[in-house]
Residue, then its C-alpha position, 0 to 999 in steps of 0.5 A: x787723240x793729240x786734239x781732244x787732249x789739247x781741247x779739255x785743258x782748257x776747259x779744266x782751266x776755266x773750271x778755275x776762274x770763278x774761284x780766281x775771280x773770287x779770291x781776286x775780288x776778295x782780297x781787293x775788299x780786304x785790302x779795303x777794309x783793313x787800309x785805314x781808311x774812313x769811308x765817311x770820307x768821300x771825296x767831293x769834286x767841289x771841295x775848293x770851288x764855289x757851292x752851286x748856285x741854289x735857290x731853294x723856298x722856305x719851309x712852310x709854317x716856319x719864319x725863317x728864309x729859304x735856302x740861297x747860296x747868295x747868302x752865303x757872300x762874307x759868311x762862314x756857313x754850314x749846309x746840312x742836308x736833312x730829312x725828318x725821315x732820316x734816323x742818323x738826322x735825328x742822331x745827328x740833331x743836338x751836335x747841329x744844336x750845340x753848333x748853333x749856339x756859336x754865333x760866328x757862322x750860319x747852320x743852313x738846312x737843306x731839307x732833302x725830298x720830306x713832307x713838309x709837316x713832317x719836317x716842321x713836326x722834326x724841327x718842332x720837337x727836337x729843335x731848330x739849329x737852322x738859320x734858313x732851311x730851304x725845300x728841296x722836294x725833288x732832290x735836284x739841288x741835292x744832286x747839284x751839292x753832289x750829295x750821296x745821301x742824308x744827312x750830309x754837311x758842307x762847310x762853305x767858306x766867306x768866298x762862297x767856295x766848299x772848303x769841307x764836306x763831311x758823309x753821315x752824322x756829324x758826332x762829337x768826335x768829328x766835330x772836334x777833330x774835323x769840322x771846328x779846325x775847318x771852321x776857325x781856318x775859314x773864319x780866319x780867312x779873309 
C-alpha cells in the first residue's frame, strides 16, 4: 500500500508541469515585450569588422555597376538590401530617395533573390536612389552580409568596416535618430 501511494504523487505532480512550463515560457516573452527593447535591433556580429568581400553583377538594362565592396575603399556608403517583391521596400523607397540627394555618401543596393525585370519595373516607377545595385539571385551574399530578411541596411565606414546595421524599413524617425548621427560620425572620421 505504502509503494502504490509513493508511485501516484509523482505522477499527480507531472500532471503539473506542462502548466509550469507554460507560465514559465509566458513570463520569459512578457519580460520580452515589456523590456523596452527595439526588435529592429538585431544585433550584427560584423558590426566593426570589414564588410564581406562581395562581388555581385550589375542589374541588367540598367547603366549603373554592379555591387563591389572594393568600391567601398575611402568612402561612406550604405547597403541596402532590397527586392521588388518586398512591400516594406516600397514603404522604405522615398527615405532611400531622399538620402540620395546628399552627395557626401553612396546608397549601393543590394537586390536579394528578384526577377530582374521585376526590379528594373521597381526602380523604374518609383525611383533609383541607387549609386550601384548588384544582383544577388541565389542569396548568398546576403547570407555573407548576415542578412535576416528585406529590407536591411549596412552603414559601411571610409576603412571598409560595418559601423551600423539597421532591420526593416529605414523611416524618418530612424534616420533622424539613428542612421544621419552614424553617418556624420563615419564621415568625420578619417
Amino acid at each position: 500500500m505504502a509503494d502504490e501511494t509513493t508511485i501516484r504523487k509523482p505522477r499527480r505532480l507531472l500532471v503539473f508541469l506542462p502548466v509550469v512550463v507554460f507560465l514559465v515560457l509566458a513570463g520569459l516573452f512578457l519580460i520580452q515585450l515589456t523590456s523596452g527593447r527595439n526588435i529592429a535591433e538585431i544585433p550584427s556580429a560584423l558590426i566593426g569588422q570589414q564588410a564581406p568581400a562581395t562581388s555581385l553583377p550589375p542589374l541588367e538594362g540598367v547603366s549603373l555597376p554592379g555591387l563591389d565592396s572594393k568600391d567601398f575603399a575611402g568612402k561612406v556608403t550604405l547597403v541596402n538590401v532590397w527586392a521588388s517583391w518586398c512591400a516594406p521596400c516600397r514603404e522604405e523607397h522615398p527615405v532611400l530617395l531622399a538620402l540620395s540627394a546628399d552627395k557626401r555618401f553612396g546608397i549601393a543596393g543590394l537586390n536579394y533573390k528578384d526577377a530582374p525585370e521585376n526590379a528594373r519595373r521597381f526602380i523604374g516607377s518609383l525611383g533609383n536612389p541607387y549609386s550601384a545595385i548588384g544582383v544577388d539571385s541565389a542569396g548568398r551574399a546576403a547570407i555573407d552580409w548576415g542578412v535576416y530578411g528585406v529590407p536591411e541596411t549596412f552603414l559601411v565606414g571610409k576603412d571598409g568596416k560595418i559601423l551600423l546595421k539597421h532591420v526593416g524599413p529605414l523611416t524618418e524617425q530612424s534616420v533622424t535618430a539613428d542612421l544621419l548621427p552614424a553617418i556624420e560620425k563615419a564621415l568625420a572620421a578619417e
